[in-house]
C-alpha positions in Angstrom: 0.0 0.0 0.0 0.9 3.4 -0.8 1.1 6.4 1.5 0.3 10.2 0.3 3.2 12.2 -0.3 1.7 15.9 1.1 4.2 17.9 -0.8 2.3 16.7 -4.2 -1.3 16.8 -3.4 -2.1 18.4 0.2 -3.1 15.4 2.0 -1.1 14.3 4.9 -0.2 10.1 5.4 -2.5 8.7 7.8 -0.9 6.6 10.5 -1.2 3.4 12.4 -3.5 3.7 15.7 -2.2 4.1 19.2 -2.8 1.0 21.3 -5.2 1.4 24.1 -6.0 4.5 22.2 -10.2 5.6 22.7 -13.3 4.5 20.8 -13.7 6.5 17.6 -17.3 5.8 17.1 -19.7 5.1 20.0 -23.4 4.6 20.2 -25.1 3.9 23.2 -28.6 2.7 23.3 -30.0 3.8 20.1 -33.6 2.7 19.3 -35.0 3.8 15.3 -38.6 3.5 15.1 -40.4 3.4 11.3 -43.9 4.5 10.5 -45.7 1.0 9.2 -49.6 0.3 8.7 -49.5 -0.6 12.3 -48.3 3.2 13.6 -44.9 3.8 14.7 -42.7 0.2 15.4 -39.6 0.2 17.0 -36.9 -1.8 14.2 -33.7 -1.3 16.4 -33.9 -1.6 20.4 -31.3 -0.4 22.6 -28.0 -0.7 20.7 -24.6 -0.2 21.8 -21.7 -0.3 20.1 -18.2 1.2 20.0 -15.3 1.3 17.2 -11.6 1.7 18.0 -9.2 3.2 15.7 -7.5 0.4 13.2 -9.9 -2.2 14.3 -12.7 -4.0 12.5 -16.3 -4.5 14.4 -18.6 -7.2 12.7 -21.9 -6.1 12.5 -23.8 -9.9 11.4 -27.4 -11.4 11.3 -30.0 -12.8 9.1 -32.0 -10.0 7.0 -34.4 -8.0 9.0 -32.1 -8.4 12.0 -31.2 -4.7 12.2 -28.0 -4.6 10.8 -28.1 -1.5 8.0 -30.8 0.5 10.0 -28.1 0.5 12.5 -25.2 1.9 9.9 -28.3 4.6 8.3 -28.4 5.8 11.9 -24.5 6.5 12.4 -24.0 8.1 9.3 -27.5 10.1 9.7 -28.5 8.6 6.8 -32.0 7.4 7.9 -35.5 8.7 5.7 -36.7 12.4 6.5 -40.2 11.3 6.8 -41.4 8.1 8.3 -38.3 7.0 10.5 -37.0 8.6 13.8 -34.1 8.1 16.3 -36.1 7.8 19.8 -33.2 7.4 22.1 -29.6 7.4 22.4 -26.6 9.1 21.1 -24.1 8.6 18.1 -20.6 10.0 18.7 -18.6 9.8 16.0 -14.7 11.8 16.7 -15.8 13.2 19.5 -19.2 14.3 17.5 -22.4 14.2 18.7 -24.2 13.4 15.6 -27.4 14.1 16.6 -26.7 17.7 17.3 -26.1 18.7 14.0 -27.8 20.4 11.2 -27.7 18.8 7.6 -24.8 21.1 6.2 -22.4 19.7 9.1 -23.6 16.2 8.7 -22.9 16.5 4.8 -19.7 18.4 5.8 -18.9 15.3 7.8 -19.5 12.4 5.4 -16.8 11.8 3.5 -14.6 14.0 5.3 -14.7 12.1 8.7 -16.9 9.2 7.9 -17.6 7.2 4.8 -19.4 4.2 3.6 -19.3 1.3 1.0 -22.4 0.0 0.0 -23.2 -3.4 -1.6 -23.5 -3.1 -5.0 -21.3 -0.4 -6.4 -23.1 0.4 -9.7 -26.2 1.4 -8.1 -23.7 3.9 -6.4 -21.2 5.0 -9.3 -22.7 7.3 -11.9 -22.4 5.8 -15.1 -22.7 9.3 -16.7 -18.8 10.5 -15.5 -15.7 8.5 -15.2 -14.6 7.0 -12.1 -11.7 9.4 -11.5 -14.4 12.3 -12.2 -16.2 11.1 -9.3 -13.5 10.5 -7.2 -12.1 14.3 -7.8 -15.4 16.0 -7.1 -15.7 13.8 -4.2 -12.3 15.2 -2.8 -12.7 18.9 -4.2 -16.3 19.0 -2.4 -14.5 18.3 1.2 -11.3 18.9 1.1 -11.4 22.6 -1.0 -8.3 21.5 -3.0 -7.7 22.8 -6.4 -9.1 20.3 -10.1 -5.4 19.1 -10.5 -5.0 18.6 -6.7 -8.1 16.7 -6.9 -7.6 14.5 -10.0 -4.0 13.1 -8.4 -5.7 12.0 -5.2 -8.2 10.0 -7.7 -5.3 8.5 -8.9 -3.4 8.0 -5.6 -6.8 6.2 -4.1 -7.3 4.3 -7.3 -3.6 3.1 -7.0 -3.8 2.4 -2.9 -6.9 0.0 -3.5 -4.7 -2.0 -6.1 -6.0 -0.9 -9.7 -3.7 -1.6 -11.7 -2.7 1.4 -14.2 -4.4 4.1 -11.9 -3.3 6.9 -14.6 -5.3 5.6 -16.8 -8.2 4.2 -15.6 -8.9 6.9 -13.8 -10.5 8.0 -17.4 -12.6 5.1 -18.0 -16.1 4.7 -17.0 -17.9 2.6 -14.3 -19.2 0.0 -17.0 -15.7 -0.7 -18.1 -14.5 -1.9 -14.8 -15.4 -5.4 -13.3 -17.7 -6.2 -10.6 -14.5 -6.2 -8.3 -12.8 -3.2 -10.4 -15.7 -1.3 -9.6 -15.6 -2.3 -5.7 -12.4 -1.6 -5.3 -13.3 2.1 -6.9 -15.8 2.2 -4.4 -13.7 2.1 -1.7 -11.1 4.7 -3.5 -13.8 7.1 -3.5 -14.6 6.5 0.4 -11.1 6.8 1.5 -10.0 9.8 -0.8 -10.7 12.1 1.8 -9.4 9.9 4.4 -11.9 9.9 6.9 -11.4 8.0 9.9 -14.5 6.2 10.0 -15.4 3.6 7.4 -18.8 1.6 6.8 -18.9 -1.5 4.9 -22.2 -2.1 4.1 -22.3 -6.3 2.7 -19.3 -5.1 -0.2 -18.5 -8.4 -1.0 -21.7 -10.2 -1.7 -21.5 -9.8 -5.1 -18.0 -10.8 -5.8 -17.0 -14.5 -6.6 -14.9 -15.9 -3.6 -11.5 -15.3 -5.1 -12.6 -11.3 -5.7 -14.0 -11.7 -2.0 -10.8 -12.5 -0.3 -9.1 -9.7 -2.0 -11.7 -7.2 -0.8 -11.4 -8.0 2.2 -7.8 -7.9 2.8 -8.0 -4.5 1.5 -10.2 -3.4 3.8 -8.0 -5.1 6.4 -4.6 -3.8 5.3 -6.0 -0.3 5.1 -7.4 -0.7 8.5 -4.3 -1.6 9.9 -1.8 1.0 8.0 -3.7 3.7 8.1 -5.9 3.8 11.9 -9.3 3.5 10.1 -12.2 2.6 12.4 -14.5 0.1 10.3 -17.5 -1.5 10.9 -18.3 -4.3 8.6 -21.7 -5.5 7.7 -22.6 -9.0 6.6 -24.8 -11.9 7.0 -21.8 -14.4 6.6 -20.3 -15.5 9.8 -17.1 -16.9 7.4 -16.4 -13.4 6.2 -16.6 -12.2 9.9 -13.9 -14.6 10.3 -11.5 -13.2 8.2 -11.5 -9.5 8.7 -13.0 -8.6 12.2 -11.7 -7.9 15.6 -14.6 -8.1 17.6 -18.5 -8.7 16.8 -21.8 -7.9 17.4 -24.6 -10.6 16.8 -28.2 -8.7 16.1 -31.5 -10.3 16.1 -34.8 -8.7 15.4 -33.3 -5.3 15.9 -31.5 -5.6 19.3 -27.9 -7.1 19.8 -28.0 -10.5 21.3 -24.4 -11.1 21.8 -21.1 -8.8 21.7 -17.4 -10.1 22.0 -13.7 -10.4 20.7 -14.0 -12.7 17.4 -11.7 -15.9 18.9 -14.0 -16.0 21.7 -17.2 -15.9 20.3 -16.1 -18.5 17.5 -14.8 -20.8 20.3 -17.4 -20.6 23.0 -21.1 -18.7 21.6 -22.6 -17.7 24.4 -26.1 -16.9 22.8 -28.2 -19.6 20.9 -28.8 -17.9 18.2 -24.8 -16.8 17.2 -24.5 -21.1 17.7 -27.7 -21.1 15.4 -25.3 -18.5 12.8 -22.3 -20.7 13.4 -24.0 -24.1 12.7 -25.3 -23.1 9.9 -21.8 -22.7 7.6 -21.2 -24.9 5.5 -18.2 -26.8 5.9 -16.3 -28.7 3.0 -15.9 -32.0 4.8 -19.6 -32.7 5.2 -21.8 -32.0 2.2 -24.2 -34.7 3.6 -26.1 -32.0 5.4 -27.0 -28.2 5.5 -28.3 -26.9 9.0 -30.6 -24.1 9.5 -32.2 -21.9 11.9 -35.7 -22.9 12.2 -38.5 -20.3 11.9 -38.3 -16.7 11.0 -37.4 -13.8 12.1 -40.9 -11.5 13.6 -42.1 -8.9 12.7 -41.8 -5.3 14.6 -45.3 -5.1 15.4 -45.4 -8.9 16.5 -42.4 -9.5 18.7 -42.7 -12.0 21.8 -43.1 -10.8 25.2 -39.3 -12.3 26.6 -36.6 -13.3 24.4 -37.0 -12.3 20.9 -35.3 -15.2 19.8 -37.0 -17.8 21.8 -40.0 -19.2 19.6 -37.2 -20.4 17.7 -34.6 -21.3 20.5 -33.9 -25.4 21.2 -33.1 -24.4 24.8 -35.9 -22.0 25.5 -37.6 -22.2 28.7 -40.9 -20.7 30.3 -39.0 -18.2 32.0 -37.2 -17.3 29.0 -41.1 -15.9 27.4 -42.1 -13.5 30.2 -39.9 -10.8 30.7 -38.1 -8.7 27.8 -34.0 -9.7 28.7 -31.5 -7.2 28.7 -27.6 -7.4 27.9 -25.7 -8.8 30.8 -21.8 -9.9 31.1 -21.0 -13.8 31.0 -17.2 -13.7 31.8 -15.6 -12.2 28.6 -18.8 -11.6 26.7 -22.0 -9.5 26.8 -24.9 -11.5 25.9 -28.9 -11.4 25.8 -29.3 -14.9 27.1 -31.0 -15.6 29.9 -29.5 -19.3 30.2 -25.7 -18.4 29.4 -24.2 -19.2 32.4 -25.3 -22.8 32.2 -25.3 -23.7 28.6 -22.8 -25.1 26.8 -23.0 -23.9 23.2 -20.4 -24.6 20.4 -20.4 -24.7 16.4 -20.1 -28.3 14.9 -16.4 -29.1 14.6 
């Protein structure tokens, strides 16, 4: 990976993170409600969450379970009409997001925080060339000259591993393969260097060679340069790869949170053994396991555990009383039964 030189464009290097240094991005018990035939439904209960600087938080769960309303609400990125914050905060730098008008949060994305979403051409304008993009991207936040702004196209294009950078920094989105155009994706979200980086699913598109790649992209750059990154998917093997530590969200509330060895070793919430089970594994093609049932609705969630109509180990107890995160030893969990289960993945 390459660093900036500021004598040619403006832009300092980024450096590596301090260790012990504090959490970059923290949200602390943040409910989203959305307006649905059934009035105002709460989608995301009582999340917490924090980011440190050059480390990776896995954000994983079926759909429905929460997971992007979570990464709308950090970047302030949630609809105008028909969705609300109702509690908690987001502080993002030392930001509280929630203060601010739309100017600053426009000033701030991109600048401070940026995102990746899932399927870049849905997100590249097939109108302008990808270094086009890239420049105005970098002229709107950083207020740097149109040469200024056209190297650091180049310089981004050329840290995410394009090959060529000079030149393909002319051609257009539709010229660029699926993960060409991902990796442009994530030159345009780091040409301003922010310190906070979203990765929304990026790699569900790509074939599994294209996939590793990504990913140790995104870790690399996490690493060299102090990025804070939180990492969306639905695939627990991914999670594997690239994060540090990992949130597990069910039906809009997180169910477990822990460092990534841990959790794989030792679940301590049925349903993240449920998510573990359920990868396939090349040694036994003989059989597929899967979470039975689905995921409720927001207007229809049980009375206790959200996750208990389709729990092997629920209990009565477990269907009274809503159950709140507690600690188990190295691991915060929603699991009213974790300090006598014995959950595991199948080896």
């Amino acid at each position: 990976m390459k660093t900036m030189d500021k004598t040619q464009t403006g832009f300092a290097p980024t450096t590596a993170p301090i260790p012990g240094e504090q959490p970059i991005v923290s949200v602390e018990n943040l409910s989203v409600e959305f307006v649905t035939d059934h009035g105002w439904q709460r989608v995301l209960n009582d999340v917490s969450l924090e980011i440190k600087p050059g480390k990776v938080l896995g954000v994983v769960g079926e759909s429905g379970s929460g997971k992007s309303v979570s990464s709308l609400a950090i970047m302030s990125l949630l609809p105008r009409t028909g969705a609300r914050i109702s509690s908690g905060s987001i502080v993002v730098d030392g930001i509280d997001m929630r203060t601010l008008g739309e100017r600053e949060l426009s000033r701030i994305r991109g600048e401070r925080m940026a995102m990746i979403f899932q399927e870049p051409m849905t997100s590249l304008n097939p109108a302008f060339t990808i270094g086009e993009q890239i420049a105005e991207t970098v002229r709107r936040h950083k207020k740097v000259g149109r040469k200024a702004a056209w190297q650091r196209a180049i310089e981004a294009l050329d840290e995410v591993g394009i090959p060529s950078a000079s030149d393909r920094v002319h051609r257009y989105p539709h010229e660029f393969s699926g993960g060409m155009r991902q990796r442009a994706m994530i030159a345009m979200a780091i040409s301003c260097q922010p310190k906070v980086l979203i990765a929304d699913e990026p790699t569900t598109a790509l074939d599994v060679t294209i996939q590793d790649q990504i990913l140790q992209l995104l870790r690399t750059m996490c690493e060299d340069h102090g990025l804070a990154m939180m990492f969306i998917t639905h695939n627990m093997g991914v999670v594997a790869d690239i994060c540090d530590d990992v949130a597990v969200m069910y039906a809009g509330e997180i169910v477990e949170r822990g460092e990534i060895t841990e959790l794989f070793d030792r679940p301590r919430h049925p349903y993240t053994e449920g998510l573990l089970r359920a990868v396939p594994h090349v040694y036994d093609r003989n059989e597929l396991i899967s979470i039975p049932g689905t995921t409720p609705a927001p207007w229809d969630m049980p009375q206790g555990c959200r996750f208990s109509p389709r729990c092997p180990y629920a209990v009565e107890a477990c269907e009274t009383a809503p159950l709140q995160l507690r600690r188990v030893e190295d691991r915060l969990t929603r699991c009213l039964r974790a300090d006598e289960l014995t959950l595991g993945r199948i080896k």
